[in-house]
N, C-alpha and C positions, 0 to 999 in steps of 0.2 A: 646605675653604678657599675653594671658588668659592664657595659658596654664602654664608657671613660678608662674603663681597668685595659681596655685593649685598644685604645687608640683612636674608639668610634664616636665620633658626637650624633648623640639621640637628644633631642629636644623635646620632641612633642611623641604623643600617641593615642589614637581613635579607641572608643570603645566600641561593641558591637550595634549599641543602642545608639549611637550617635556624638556620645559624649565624648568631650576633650581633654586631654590633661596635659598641661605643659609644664615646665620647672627650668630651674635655672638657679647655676650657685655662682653668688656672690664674693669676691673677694676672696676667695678658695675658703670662706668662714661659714656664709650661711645660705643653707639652700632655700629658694620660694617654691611651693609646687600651687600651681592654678584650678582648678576641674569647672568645667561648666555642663551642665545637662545636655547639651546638644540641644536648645531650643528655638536657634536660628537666631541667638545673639549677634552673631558674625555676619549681615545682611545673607545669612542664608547659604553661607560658603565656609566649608572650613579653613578656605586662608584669610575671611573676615575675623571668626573665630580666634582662629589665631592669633591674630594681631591685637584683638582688644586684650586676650587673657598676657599679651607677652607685653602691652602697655600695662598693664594693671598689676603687672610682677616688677618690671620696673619701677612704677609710681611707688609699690609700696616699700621697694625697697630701699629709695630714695624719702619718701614720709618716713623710715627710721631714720638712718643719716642722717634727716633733717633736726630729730627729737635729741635723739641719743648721742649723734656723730659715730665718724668710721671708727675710730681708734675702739671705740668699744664693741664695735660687732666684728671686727676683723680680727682682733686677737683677745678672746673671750676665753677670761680667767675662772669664771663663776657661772655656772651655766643657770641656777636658778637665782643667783642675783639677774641676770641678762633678763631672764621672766619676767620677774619682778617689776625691773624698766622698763619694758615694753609696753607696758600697760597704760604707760604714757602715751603712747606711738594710736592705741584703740582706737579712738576717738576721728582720727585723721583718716585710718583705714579701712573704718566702718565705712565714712563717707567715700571714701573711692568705692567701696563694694556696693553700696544699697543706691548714689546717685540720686538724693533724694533731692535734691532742687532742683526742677524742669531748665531746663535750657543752656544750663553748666555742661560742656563738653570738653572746655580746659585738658579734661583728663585723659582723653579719647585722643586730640589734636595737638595737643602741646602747642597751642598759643594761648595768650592770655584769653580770659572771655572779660570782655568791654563793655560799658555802659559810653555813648556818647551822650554829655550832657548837654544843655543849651546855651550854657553859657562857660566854656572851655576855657579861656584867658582868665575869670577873676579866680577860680578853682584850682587855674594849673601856677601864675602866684600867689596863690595862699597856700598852696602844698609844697612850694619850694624856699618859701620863706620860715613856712614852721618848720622845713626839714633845715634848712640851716641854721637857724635858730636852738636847734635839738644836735646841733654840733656833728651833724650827719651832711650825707649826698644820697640818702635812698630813702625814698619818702614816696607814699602811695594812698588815694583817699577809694575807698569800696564803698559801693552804694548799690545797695542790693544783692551782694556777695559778687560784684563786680568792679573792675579797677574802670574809675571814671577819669581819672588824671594822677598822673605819677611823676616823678624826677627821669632826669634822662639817664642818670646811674640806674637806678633801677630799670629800666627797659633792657641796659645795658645786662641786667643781668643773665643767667640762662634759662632759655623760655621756662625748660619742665622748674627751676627754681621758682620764680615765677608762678605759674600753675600750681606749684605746691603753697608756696606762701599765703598764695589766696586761697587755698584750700584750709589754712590753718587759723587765718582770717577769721573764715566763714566759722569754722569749728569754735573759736574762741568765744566770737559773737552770740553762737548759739547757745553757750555756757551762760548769758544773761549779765557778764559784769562791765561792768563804765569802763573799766580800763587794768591794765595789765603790762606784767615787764615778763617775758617769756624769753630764755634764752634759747637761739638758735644754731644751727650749723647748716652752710649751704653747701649741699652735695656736689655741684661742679665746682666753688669759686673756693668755697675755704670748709671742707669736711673733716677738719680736725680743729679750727678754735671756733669759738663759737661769738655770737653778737649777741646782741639784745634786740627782740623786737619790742617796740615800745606799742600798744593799740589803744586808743583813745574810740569810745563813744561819742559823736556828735548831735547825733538826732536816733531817732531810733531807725533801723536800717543804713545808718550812712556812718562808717567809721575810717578813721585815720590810724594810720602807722609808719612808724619808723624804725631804717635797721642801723644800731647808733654801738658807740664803746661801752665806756663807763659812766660817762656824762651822758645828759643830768640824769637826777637822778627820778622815779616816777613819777613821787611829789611835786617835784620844782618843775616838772612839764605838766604837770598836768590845774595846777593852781593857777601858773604862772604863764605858759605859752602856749595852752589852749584856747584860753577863753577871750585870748589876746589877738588870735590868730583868726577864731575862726564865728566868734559870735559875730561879728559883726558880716560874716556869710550868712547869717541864719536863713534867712529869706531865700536865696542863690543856693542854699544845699533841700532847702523845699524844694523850689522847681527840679531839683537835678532827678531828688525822689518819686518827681510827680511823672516823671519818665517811664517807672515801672520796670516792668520785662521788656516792652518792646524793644529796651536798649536804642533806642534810635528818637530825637528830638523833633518835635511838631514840624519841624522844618521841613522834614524828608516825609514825600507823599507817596504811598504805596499805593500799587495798584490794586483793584480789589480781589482782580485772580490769584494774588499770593497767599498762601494758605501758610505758610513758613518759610525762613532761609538762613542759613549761614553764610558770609560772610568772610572769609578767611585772608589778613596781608600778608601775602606771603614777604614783606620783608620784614615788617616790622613784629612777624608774628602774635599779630593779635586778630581777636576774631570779634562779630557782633554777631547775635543769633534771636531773634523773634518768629511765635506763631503766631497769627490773627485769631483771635477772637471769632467764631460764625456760631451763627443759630439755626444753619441750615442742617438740616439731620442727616444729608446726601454726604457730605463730608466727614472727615476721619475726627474724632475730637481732639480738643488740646491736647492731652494728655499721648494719644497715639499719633496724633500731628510730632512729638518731639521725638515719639521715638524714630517713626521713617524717616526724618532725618538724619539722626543719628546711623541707623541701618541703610539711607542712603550714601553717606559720607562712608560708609565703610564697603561698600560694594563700589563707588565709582575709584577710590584709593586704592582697592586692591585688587583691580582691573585695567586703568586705564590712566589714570595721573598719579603721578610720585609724590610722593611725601617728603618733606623738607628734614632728614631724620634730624632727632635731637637725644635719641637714645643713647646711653653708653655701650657699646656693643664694641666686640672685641675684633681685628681686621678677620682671624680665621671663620668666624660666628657672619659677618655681617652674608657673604653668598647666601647662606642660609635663613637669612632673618629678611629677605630682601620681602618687600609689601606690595610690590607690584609686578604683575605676570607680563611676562612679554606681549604685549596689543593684539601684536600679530607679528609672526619670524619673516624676517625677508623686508619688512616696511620699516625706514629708519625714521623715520615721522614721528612726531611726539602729538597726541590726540589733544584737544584743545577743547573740546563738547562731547558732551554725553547726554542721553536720557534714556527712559527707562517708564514704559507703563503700566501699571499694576490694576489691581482692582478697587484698588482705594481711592488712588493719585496718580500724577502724573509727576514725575522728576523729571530736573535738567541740571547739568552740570555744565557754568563758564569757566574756564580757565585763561587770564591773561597773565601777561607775565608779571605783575607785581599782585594780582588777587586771583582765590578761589571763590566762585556764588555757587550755592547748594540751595533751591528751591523745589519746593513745591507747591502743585496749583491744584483746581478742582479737574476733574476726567471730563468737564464740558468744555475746558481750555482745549481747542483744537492743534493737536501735535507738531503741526506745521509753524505755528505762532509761539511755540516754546523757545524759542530763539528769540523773538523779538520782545515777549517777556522778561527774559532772563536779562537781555544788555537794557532793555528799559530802566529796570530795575537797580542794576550797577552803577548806572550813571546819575540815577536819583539820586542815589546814597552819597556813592562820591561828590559829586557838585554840591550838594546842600552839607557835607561832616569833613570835604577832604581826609574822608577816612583811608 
């Protein structure tokens, strides 16, 4: 606060133990402040660090907006009425903080996280049928707290929207009810009126929604154009489920050196992320398999490949918020591979120009073949999902 009183921008600041504190005010209304322990959140670097706690001040400040809308956090008449409502907002921002579903990075990457299902045409019309039916154009079906097929309005919308929606999806769903009319407000498209999401249970782990007016109304969707729409998927939303985490359909053959990978289109900004299953005890477990990914996705980011920003960030702020270091000064070249050997695994980073792949293998994958892993791999997926 001294420092804005004189003209300085101060974002961030180190403690002596390692830890980080960042902040940031909102709307000139309300400030976020971050801290994390310094536990090498950030792949081990505090401009990783960085970047996840300055993602995670953004999401949740956008998870308001979403609940509440701007109009009420930007010119805030009641300050413990604003309490109050917030409490609304908990639920959404616990789950940014704690990341409790393995393989959800949505929050980290701002693209969608994806399930491709196996049967992609009879799924993607019956979710644009029932979404015009529902007097809408933004219609999305999540299977497994993942978007498996959506309207093209909705892709249409903006990723971190997107990412958050699913994020309140997943929150909804976990609340255990059939179905629900939740008003919302989307932080880039319309942060001051608000829609209606509509969310329908279908099976269990597989729900639908839509973002709709006034019409219809809960009842008359949920009697009348669910069971109309999608029982007779019943069978075609099993298979979608029988998919699981791998997010990826029996079609696409992985090789057995893949221990995990993301996934990333860079245009359509969506992502697929699966780890393998092993019972060998030389390897990192599931659970630690999701995190090196995550920690390698944030070290090859904010190292060596740019980020597609989707943040709202202001032109004086962006110099300063920039996510990746110069490669090396003097080389105009833009880095295309990376990897990275550790004691656990073995990382590789491909980058082409329409995808990012974020793998890792077991440390008896010989270094040299990490490259011929990595586009084997790419082209599985693509040829068999046209992902």
């Amino acid at each position: 606060m001294f420092g804005g009183g004189q003209g300085v921008l101060l974002s961030s600041c180190e403690t002596e133990r390692g830890g980080k504190v960042v902040w940031r005010v909102f709307q000139d209304s309300v400030m976020l402040i971050a801290v994390n322990g310094g536990q090498g959140g950030g792949g081990g670097s505090s401009r990783g660090e960085e970047l996840s706690l300055q993602r995670l001040l953004e999401n949740v400040w956008s998870s308001m907006v979403l609940v509440l809308g701007q109009d009420e956090l930007a010119s805030v008449r009641n300050v413990e009425r604003l309490k109050r409502d917030l409490r609304s907002c908990f639920s959404l921002i616990d789950q940014l903080l704690e990341e409790k579903q393995e393989g959800i990075m949505g929050n980290l990457t701002h693209c969608a996280d994806c399930l491709v299902p196996p049967n992609p045409t009879l799924l993607q019309e019956a979710v644009e049928n029932f979404t015009q039916a529902a007097d809408s154009e933004f219609g999305c079906l999540m299977v497994h707290g993942r978007i498996a097929v959506a309207t093209e309005k909705w892709w249409r919308l903006a990723p971190q929207e997107v990412v958050l929606l699913s994020a309140l999806m997943r929150s909804l769903s976990a609340s255990g009810s059939a179905s629900c009319d939740y008003p919302v407000f989307l932080p880039h498209g319309s942060p001051t009126v608000a829609h209606r999401l509509l969310r329908f249970q279908l099976l269990p782990g597989a729900d639908v929604c839509v973002l709709c007016g006034p019409t219809p109304s809960l009842l008359r969707a949920e009697t009348t154009l669910v069971g109309r729409f999608w029982l007779p998927l019943a069978d075609t939303l099993r298979d979608c489920l029988a998919v699981g985490e791998r997010c990826l359909p029996g079609s696409v053959s992985l090789r057995p050196d893949v221990l995990a990978l993301l996934l990333i289109n860079r245009e359509t900004r969506r992502s697929v992320s699966c780890v393998r299953a092993s019972s060998d005890s030389s390897v990192p477990s599931r659970a630690r398999c999701w995190e090196l990914l995550k920690l390698f996705y944030i070290f090859s980011t904010t190292r060596y490949f740019s980020q597609e920003e989707t943040l709202c960030v202001s032109p004086e702020e962006k110099p300063q918020r920039s996510s990746c270091e110069d490669f090396a000064p003097g080389f105009s070249h833009q880095p295309l591979q990376c990897y990275l050997v550790t004691e656990e695994c073995k990382c590789y980073t491909l980058q082409t120009p329409q995808h990012q792949l974020f793998l890792l293998t077991p440390l008896s994958v010989p270094t040299f073949a990490l490259r011929t892993v990595a586009t084997h791999t790419l082209s599985a997926i693509t040829a068999a999902t046209g992902f």
